[in-house]
C-alpha positions in Angstrom: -75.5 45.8 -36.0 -78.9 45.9 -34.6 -80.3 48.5 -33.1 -79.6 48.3 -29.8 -75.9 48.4 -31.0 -76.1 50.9 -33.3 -77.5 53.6 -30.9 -75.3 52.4 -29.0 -72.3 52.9 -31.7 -73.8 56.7 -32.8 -73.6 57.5 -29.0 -70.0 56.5 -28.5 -68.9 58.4 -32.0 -70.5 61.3 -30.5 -68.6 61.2 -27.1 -65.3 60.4 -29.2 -65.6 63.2 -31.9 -66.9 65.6 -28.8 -63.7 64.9 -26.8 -61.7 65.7 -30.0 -63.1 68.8 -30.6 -62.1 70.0 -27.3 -58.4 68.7 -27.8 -58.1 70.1 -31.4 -60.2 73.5 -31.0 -60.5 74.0 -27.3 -56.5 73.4 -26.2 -55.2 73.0 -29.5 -53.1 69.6 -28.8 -55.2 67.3 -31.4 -54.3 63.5 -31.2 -55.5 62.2 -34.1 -55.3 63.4 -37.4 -57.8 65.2 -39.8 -58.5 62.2 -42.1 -59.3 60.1 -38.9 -61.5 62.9 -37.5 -63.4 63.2 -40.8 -63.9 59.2 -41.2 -65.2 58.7 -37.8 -67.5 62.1 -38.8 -68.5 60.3 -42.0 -69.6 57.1 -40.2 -71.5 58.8 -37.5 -73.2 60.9 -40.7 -74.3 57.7 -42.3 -75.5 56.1 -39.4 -77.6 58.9 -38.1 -79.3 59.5 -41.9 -80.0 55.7 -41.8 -81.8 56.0 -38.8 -83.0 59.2 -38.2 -84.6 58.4 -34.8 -81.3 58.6 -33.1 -80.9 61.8 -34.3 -79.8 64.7 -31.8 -79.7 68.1 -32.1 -76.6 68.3 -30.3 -74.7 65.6 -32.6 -71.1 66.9 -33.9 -73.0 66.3 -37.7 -75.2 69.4 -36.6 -72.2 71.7 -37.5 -71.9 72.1 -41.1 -74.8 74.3 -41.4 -78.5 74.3 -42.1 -80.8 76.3 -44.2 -80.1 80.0 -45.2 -82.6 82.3 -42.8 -84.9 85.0 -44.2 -83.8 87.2 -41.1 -82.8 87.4 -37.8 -85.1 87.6 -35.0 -85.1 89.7 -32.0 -84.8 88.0 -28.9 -84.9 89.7 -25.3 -82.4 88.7 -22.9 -83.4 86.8 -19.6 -80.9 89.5 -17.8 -79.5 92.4 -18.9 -76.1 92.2 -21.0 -74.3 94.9 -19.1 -71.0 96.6 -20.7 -68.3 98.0 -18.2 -66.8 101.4 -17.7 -63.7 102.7 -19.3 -60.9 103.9 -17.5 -57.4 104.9 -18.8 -55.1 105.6 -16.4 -53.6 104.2 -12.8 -55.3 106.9 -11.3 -58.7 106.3 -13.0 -58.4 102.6 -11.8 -57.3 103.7 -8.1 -59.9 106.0 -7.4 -62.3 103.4 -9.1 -61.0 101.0 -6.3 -61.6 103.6 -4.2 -65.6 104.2 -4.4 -66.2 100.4 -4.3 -63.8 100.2 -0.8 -66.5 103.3 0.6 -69.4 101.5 -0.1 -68.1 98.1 1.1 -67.4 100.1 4.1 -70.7 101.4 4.5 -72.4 97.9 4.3 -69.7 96.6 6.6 -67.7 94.3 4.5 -64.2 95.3 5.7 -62.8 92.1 3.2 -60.4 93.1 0.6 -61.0 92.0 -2.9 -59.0 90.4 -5.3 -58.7 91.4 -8.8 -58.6 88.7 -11.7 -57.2 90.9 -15.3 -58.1 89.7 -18.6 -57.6 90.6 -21.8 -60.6 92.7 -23.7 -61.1 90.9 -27.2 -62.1 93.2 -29.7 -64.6 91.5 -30.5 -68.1 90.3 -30.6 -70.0 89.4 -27.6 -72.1 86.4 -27.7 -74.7 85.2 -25.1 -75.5 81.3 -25.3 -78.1 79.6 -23.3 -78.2 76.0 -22.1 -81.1 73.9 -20.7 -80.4 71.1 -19.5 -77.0 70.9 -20.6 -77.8 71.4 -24.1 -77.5 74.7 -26.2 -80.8 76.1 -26.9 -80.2 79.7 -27.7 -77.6 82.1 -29.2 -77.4 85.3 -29.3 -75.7 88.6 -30.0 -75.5 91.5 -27.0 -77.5 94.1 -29.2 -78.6 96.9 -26.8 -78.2 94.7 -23.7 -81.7 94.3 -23.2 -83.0 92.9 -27.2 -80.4 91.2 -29.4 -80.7 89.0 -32.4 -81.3 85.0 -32.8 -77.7 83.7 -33.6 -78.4 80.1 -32.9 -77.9 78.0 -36.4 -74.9 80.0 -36.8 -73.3 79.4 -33.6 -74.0 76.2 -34.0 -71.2 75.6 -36.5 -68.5 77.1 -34.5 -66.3 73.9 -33.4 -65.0 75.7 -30.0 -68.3 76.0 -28.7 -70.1 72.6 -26.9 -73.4 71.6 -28.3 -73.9 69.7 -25.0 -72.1 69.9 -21.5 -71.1 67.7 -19.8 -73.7 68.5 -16.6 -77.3 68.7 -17.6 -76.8 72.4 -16.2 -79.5 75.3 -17.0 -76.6 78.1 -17.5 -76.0 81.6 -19.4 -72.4 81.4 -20.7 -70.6 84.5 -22.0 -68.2 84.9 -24.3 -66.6 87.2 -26.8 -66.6 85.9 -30.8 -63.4 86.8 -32.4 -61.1 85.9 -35.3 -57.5 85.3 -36.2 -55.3 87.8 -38.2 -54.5 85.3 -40.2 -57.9 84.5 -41.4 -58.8 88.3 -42.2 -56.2 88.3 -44.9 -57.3 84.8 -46.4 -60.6 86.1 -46.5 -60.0 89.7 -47.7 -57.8 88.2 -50.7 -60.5 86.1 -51.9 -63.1 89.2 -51.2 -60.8 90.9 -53.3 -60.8 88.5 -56.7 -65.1 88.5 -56.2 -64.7 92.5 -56.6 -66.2 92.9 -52.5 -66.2 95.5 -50.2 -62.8 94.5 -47.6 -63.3 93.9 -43.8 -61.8 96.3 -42.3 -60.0 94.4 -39.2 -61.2 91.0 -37.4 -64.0 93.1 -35.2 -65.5 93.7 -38.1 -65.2 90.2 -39.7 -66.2 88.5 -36.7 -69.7 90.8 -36.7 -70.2 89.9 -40.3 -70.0 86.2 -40.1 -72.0 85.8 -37.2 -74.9 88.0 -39.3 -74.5 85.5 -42.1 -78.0 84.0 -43.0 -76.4 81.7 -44.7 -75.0 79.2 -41.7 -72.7 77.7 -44.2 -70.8 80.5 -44.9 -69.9 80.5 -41.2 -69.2 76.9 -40.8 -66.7 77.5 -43.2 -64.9 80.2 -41.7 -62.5 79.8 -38.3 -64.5 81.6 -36.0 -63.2 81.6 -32.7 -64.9 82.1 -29.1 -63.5 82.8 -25.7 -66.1 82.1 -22.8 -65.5 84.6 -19.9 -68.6 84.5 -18.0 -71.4 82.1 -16.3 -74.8 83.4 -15.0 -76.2 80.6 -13.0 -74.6 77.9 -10.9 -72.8 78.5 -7.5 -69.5 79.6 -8.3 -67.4 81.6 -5.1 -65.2 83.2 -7.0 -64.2 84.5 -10.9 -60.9 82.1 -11.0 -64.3 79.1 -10.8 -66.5 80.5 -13.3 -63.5 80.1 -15.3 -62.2 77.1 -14.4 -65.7 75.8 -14.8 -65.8 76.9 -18.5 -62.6 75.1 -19.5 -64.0 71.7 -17.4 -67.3 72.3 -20.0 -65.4 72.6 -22.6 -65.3 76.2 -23.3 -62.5 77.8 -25.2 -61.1 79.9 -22.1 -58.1 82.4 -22.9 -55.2 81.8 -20.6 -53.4 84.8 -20.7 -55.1 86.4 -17.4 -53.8 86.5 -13.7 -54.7 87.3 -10.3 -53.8 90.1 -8.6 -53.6 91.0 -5.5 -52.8 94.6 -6.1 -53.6 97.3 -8.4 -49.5 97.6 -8.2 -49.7 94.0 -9.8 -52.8 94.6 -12.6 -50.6 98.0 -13.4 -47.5 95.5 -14.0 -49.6 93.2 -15.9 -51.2 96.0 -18.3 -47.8 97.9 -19.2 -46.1 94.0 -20.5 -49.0 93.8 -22.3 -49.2 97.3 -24.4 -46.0 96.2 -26.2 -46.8 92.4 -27.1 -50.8 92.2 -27.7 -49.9 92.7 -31.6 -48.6 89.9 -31.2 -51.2 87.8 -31.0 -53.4 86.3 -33.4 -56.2 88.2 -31.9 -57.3 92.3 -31.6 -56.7 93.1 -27.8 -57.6 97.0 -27.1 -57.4 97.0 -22.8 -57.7 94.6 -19.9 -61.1 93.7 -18.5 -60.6 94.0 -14.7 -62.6 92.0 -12.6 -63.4 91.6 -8.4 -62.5 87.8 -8.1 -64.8 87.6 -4.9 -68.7 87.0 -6.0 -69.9 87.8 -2.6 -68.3 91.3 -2.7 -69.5 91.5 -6.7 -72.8 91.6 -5.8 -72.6 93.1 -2.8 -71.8 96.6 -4.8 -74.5 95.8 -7.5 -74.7 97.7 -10.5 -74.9 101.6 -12.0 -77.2 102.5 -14.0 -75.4 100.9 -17.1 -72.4 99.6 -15.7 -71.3 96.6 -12.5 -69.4 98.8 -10.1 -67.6 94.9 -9.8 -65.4 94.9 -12.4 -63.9 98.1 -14.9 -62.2 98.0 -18.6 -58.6 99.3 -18.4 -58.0 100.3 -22.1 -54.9 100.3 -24.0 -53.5 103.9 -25.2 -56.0 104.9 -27.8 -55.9 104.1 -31.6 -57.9 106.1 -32.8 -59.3 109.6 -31.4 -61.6 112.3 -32.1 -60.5 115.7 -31.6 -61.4 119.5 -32.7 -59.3 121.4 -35.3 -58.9 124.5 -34.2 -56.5 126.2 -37.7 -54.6 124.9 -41.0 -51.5 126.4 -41.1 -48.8 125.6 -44.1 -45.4 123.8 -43.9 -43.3 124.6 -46.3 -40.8 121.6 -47.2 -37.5 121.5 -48.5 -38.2 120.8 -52.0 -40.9 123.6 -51.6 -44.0 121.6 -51.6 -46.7 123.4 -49.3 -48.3 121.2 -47.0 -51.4 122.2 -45.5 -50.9 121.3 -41.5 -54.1 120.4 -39.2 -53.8 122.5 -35.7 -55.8 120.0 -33.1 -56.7 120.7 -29.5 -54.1 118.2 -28.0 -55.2 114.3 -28.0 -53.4 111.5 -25.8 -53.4 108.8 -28.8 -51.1 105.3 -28.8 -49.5 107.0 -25.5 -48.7 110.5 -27.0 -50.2 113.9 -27.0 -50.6 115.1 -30.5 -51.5 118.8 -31.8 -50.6 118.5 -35.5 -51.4 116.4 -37.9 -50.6 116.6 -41.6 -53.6 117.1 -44.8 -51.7 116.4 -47.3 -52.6 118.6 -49.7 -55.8 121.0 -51.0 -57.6 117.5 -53.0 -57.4 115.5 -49.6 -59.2 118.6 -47.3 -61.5 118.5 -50.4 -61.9 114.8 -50.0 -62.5 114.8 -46.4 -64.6 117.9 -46.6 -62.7 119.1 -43.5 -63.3 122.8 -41.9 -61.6 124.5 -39.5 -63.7 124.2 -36.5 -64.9 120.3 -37.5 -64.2 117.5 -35.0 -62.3 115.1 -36.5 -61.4 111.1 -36.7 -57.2 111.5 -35.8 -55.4 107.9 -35.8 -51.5 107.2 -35.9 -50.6 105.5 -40.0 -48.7 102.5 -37.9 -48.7 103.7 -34.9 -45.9 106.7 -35.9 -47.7 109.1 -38.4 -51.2 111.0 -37.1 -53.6 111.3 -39.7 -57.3 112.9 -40.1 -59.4 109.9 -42.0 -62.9 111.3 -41.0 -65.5 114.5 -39.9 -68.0 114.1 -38.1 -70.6 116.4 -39.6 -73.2 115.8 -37.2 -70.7 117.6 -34.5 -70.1 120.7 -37.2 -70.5 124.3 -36.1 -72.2 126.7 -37.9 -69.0 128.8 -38.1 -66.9 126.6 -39.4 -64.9 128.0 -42.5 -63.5 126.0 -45.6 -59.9 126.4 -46.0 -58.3 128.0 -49.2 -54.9 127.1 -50.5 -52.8 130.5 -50.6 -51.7 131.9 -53.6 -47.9 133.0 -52.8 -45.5 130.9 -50.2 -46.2 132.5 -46.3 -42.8 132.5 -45.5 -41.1 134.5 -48.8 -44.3 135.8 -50.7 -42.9 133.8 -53.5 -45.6 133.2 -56.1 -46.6 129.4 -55.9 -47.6 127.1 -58.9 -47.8 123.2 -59.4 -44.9 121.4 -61.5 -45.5 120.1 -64.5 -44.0 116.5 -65.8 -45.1 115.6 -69.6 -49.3 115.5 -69.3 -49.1 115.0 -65.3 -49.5 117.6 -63.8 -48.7 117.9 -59.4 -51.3 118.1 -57.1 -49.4 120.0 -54.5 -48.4 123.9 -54.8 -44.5 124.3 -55.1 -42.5 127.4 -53.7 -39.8 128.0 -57.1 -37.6 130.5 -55.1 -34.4 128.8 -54.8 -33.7 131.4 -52.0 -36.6 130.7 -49.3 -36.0 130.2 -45.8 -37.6 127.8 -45.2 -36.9 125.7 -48.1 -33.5 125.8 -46.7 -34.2 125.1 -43.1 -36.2 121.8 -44.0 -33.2 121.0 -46.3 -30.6 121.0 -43.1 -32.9 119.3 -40.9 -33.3 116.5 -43.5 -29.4 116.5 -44.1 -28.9 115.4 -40.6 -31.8 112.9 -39.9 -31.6 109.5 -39.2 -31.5 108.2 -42.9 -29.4 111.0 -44.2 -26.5 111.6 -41.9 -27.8 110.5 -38.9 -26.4 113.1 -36.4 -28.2 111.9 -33.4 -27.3 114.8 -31.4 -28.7 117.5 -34.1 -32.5 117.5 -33.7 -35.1 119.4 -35.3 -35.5 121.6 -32.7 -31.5 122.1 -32.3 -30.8 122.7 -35.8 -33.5 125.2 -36.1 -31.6 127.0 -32.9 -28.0 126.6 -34.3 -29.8 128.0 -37.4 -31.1 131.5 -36.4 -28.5 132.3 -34.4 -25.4 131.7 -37.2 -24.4 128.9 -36.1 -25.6 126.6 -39.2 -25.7 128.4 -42.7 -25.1 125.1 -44.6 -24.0 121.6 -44.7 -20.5 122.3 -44.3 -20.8 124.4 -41.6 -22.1 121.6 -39.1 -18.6 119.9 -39.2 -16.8 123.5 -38.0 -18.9 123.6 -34.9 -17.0 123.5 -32.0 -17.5 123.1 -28.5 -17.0 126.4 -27.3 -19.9 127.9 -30.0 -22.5 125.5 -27.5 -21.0 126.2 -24.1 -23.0 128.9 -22.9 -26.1 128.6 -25.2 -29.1 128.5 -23.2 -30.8 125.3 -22.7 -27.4 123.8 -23.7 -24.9 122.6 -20.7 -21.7 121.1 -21.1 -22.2 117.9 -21.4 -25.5 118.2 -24.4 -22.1 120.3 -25.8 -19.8 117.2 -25.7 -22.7 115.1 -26.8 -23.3 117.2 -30.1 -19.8 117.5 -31.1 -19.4 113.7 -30.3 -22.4 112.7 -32.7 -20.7 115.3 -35.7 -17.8 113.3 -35.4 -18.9 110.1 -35.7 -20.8 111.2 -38.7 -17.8 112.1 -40.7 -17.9 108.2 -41.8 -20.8 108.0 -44.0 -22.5 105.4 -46.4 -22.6 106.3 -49.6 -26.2 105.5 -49.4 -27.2 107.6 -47.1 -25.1 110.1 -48.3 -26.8 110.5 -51.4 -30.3 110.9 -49.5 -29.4 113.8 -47.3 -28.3 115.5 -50.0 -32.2 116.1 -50.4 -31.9 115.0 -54.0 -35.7 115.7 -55.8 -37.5 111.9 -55.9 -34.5 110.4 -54.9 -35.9 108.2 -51.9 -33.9 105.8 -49.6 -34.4 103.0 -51.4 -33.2 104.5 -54.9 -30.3 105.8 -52.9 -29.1 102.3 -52.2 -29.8 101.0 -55.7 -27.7 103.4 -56.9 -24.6 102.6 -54.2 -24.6 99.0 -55.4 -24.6 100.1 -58.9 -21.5 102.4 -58.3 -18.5 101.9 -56.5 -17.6 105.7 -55.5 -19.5 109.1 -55.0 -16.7 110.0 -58.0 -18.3 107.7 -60.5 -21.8 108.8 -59.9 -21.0 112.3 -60.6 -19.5 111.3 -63.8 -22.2 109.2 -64.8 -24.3 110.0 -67.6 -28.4 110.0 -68.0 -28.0 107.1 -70.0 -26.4 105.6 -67.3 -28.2 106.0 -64.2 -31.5 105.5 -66.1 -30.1 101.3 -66.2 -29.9 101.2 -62.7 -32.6 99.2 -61.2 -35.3 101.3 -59.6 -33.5 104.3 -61.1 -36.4 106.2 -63.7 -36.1 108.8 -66.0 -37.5 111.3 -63.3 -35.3 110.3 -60.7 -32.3 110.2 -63.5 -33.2 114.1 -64.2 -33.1 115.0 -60.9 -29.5 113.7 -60.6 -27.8 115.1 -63.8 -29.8 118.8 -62.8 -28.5 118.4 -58.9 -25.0 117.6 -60.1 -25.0 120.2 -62.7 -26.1 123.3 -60.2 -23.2 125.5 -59.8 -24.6 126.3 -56.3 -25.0 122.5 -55.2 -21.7 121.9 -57.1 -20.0 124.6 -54.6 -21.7 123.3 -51.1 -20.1 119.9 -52.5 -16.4 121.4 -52.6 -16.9 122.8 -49.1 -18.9 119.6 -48.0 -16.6 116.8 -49.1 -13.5 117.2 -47.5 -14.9 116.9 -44.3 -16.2 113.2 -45.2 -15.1 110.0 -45.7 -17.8 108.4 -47.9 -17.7 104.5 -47.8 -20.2 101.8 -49.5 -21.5 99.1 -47.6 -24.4 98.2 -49.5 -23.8 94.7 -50.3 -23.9 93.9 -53.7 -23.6 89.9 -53.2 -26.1 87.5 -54.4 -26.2 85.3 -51.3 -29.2 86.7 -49.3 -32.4 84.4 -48.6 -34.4 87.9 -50.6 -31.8 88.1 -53.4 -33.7 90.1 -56.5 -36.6 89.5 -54.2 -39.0 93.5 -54.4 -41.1 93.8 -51.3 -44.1 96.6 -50.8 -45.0 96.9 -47.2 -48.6 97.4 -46.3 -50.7 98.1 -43.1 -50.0 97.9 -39.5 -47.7 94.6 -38.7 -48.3 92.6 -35.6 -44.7 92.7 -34.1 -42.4 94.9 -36.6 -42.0 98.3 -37.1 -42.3 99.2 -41.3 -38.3 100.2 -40.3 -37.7 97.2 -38.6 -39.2 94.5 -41.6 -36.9 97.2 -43.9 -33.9 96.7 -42.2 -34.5 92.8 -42.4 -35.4 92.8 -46.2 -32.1 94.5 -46.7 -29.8 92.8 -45.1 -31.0 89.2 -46.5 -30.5 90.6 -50.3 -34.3 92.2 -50.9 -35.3 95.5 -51.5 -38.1 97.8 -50.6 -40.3 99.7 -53.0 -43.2 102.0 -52.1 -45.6 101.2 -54.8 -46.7 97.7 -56.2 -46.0 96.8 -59.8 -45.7 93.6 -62.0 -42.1 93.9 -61.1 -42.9 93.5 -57.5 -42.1 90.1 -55.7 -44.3 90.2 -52.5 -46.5 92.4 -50.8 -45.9 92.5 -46.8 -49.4 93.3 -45.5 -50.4 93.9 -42.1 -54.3 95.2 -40.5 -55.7 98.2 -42.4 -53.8 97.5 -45.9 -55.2 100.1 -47.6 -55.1 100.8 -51.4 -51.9 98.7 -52.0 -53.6 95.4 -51.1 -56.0 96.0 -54.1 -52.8 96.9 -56.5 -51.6 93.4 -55.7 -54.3 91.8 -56.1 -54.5 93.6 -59.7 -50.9 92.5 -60.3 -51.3 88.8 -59.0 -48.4 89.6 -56.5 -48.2 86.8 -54.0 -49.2 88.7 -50.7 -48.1 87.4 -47.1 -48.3 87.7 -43.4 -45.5 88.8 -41.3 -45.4 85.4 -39.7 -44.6 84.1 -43.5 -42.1 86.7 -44.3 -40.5 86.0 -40.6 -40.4 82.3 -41.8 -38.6 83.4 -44.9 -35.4 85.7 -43.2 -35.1 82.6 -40.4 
């Protein structure tokens, strides 16, 4: 070729691998395969290094990184990077639509606007400047006024054009963000190099964008969604949009217009239950007046357009004040010190009380009464302190002290003893405390014991101190006519009540075993155990040697059994106990499940499943569920926020996988 023709070649490659990109990375329908894509990449490579003056700064070879920078420099933006206003409620939306409908009023514009919703990436916003059509600047938000020079990294992100299409001077917006997928592939292999973990994709995206090494980025999936255009004539939000995906922009589709707030309220409450379920963090909607003319017609606040409001999602995570610590006593008389909050709204529920554990975690956390605290729901059921912030500390806040005797029967209290280990946690010994008994009756008729739907905390503790319940037994001899009359209780919460005893007469040997309140026997032992046996009867005669074959059955957990069994007092609440049951077992014990002798450990916070709900499916294909990893352990399930069990895998070499893997391997 001569050169005429060879320009001319590098300049159809270019427009080739450009419209590529956009199929493959922009709507994900690629045409071509990867080795294709790469050879025509490799031939525009070579032709472009053997003659270097057709090269372009906005060639598809530019995206592989360049050299590592010393730093990053501060850059002011042309405009200011505004953020929107929170609100978190129907109300806090309406009377938002409210004050912009007064002052369109007062500057006579009786139109009504239009709302476009989309979803609010939790993410990393990104401001990228074009002249001329080509991409001459990147750069993170910052303060909104100053941010930093991101433009050799951005560079290597494949969704985003080097060039458009129009030689256009235009500001695009978007939000940087990465998949759920990738945070696990990259925290595994952080993991092996001994590094500090990301702590969910907000956080990844942040860091790979501050890389000063462009390669490192070019080598990670980084993903942008362009939201936003400051220049050109566009009339409305719905053709800045539209614009964006004609550029080439990596637009997110899941967005509508509304009419109504009626409709925006309908489109936010389907998407609280399924935004897990996408490969991306979503924490709200970003709500937006589709009409430009009435957009800029109400301007802006002092931080904030009055145009267009976030609409977040039911709060993660919280702060809050802790007002006391008070102390639960449990049924196997472990003392549990209990946080008092000033109520929160967090993942749509008010919470007061949140559990600490025990005296070396409020040492750990250096929490005082009186200390605002970081409050977030353990996948999305359990509240949990994680955090103080010290800064916010009053002088008098007081340091809490573990108590010396049990608050509810002035019972001396000590920690138990096993070999050298000695418990963290202070134990009530009296066999005779209230409470200790209480706690075992509510956790006799909970959903994994007994499951008596109808008998609630709250119910049992009633039943309780008025007679009613004095033991196990006793629950079956209720009869209608004790609940008739009881305040709060009508006839038909009678009939209810009695209904859900009797259904529980028919019980799993399984969980059976587990509402007995048995000391370390969890539900998962439980149900070793029931495959392992064919009757209640033969566990009871079963001998330490015995039980300690089972699988997941230790010596500790052996112990227990033989000392429960051999209790004259347990071995008289059985007596009474039994005849009222019929005790079936329909644990399978069949090796024809996809998870057959397969151990799971479940980790984090999965996209789509409740820790219950991947259970329930690892048990009924042949698996099982421990709570701690070991070299006996098959996979580890592992959602956002792993915590310590990631790193235990990782020790162990256990293969770890997504839910979208383990979904693949039950279907």
């Amino acid at each position: 070729m001569n050169k005429q023709e060879t320009k001319k070649r590098i300049e159809e490659l270019r427009l080739l691998l450009e419209k590529h990109r956009v199929l493959y990375h922009v709507h994900d329908t690629p045409t071509i395969s990867d080795e294709l894509y790469d050879s025509l990449m490799s031939e525009l490579s070579t032709l472009e290094k053997n003659y270097p003056e057709f090269d372009s700064e906005t060639s598809p070879t530019k995206r592989v990184g360049g050299d590592i920078l010393p730093y990053f420099e501060k850059i002011k933006h042309h405009t200011k990077q505004w953020s929107f206003d929170n609100v978190f409620s129907l109300q806090e939306l309406i009377d938002w639509e409210d004050r912009n409908i007064t002052i369109l009023k007062k500057t006579n514009i009786m139109d009504v606007p239009t709302y476009v919703a989309e979803m609010k990436i939790d993410g990393l916003k990104v401001i990228l400047t074009y002249k001329d059509g080509v991409l001459a600047r990147a750069a993170t938000r910052g303060d909104g006024e100053v941010g930093e020079d991101i433009t050799e990294n951005i560079k290597t992100v494949k969704v985003i054009p080097l060039s458009l299409p129009d030689k256009v001077s235009i500001t695009v917006i978007g939000e940087a963000w990465m998949k759920k997928k990738d945070l696990e592939k990259i925290n595994t292999e952080r993991a092996r190099q001994g590094l500090a973990l990301y702590a969910n994709t907000r956080n990844l995206s942040a860091g790979t964008l501050r890389q000063l090494d462009p390669k490192v980025v070019a080598r990670r999936n980084i993903q942008i969604f362009a939201y936003d255009i400051d220049g050109g004539d566009y009339k409305t939000q719905e053709d800045e949009l539209k614009a964006l995906e004609s550029f080439g922009f990596l637009v997110n589709k899941d967005r509508r217009h509304c009419k109504t707030l009626e409709e925006i309220q309908k489109f936010y409450d389907a998407w609280v239950n399924k935004r897990e379920k996408e490969d991306y963090g979503i924490d709200g909607l970003v709500i937006k007046i589709n009409e430009k003319n009435i957009w800029d017609t109400l301007g802006y606040t002092a931080k904030s357009p009055r145009g267009g409001i976030a609409y977040k999602f039911p709060a993660e995570e919280v702060a809050t004040v802790l007002r006391t610590i008070t102390l639960q006593v449990g049924r196997t008389g472990a003392i549990t010190p209990v946080a008092e909050l000033t109520p929160v709204l967090i993942a749509g529920s008010v919470v007061s009380r949140a559990t600490l554990h025990n005296s070396d975690e409020i040492k750990r956390l250096d929490v005082r009464i009186g200390d605002t605290v970081k409050l977030r729901k353990a996948g999305d059921v359990i509240p949990e302190i994680f955090g103080v912030f010290k800064e916010l500390r009053p002088q008098n806040a007081k340091a809490f002290i573990m108590p010396t005797v049990c608050p509810e029967c002035n019972s001396v209290l000590s920690k138990e003893i096993s070999g050298k280990v000695t418990s963290v946690a202070l134990y009530c010994k009296n066999k005779n405390c209230p409470a200790k008994h209480l706690e075992g009756l509510v956790h006799f008729v909970s959903k994994k014991g007994m499951n008596i739907e109808e008998l609630g905390e709250r119910t049992v503790e009633i039943f309780h101190d008025i007679g009613l319940i004095n033991d196990f037994s006793s629950i079956f001899e209720i009869k209608k006519t004790d609940i008739n009359g009881l305040e709060g209780f009508g006839e038909k919460s009678a009939e209810n009540i009695i209904t859900s005893i009797q259904k529980a007469r028919n019980v799993p040997l399984h969980r059976f075993l587990f509402s007995l309140g048995i000391r370390h026997l969890g539900e998962q032992t439980a149900k070793d155990i029931a495959k392992h046996f064919n009757s209640f009867e033969s566990l009871i005669k079963a001998t330490r040697e015995e039980l300690v074959h089972v699988e997941g059955v230790g010596e500790k957990v052996a112990d227990s059994i033989i000392e429960y069994f051999n209790d004259v007092t347990n071995t008289k609440i059985l007596s009474q106990l039994l005849p009222q049951l019929k005790i079936t077992n329909e644990v399978k014990t069949e090796g024809d499940g996809k998870l057959f002798n397969k151990t799971f450990v479940i980790t984090g916070t999965l996209p789509s499943l409740s820790r219950d709900g991947a259970k329930d499916l690892i048990e009924k294909n042949g698996g099982r569920v421990s709570n701690s990893v070991s070299g006996k352990t098959s996979y580890l399930l592992m959602g956002e926020n792993p915590g310590s069990k990631f790193e235990d895998a990782t020790k162990h070499n256990v293969t770890i996988i997504s839910e979208k893997k383990f979904l693949e391997m039950v279907n």
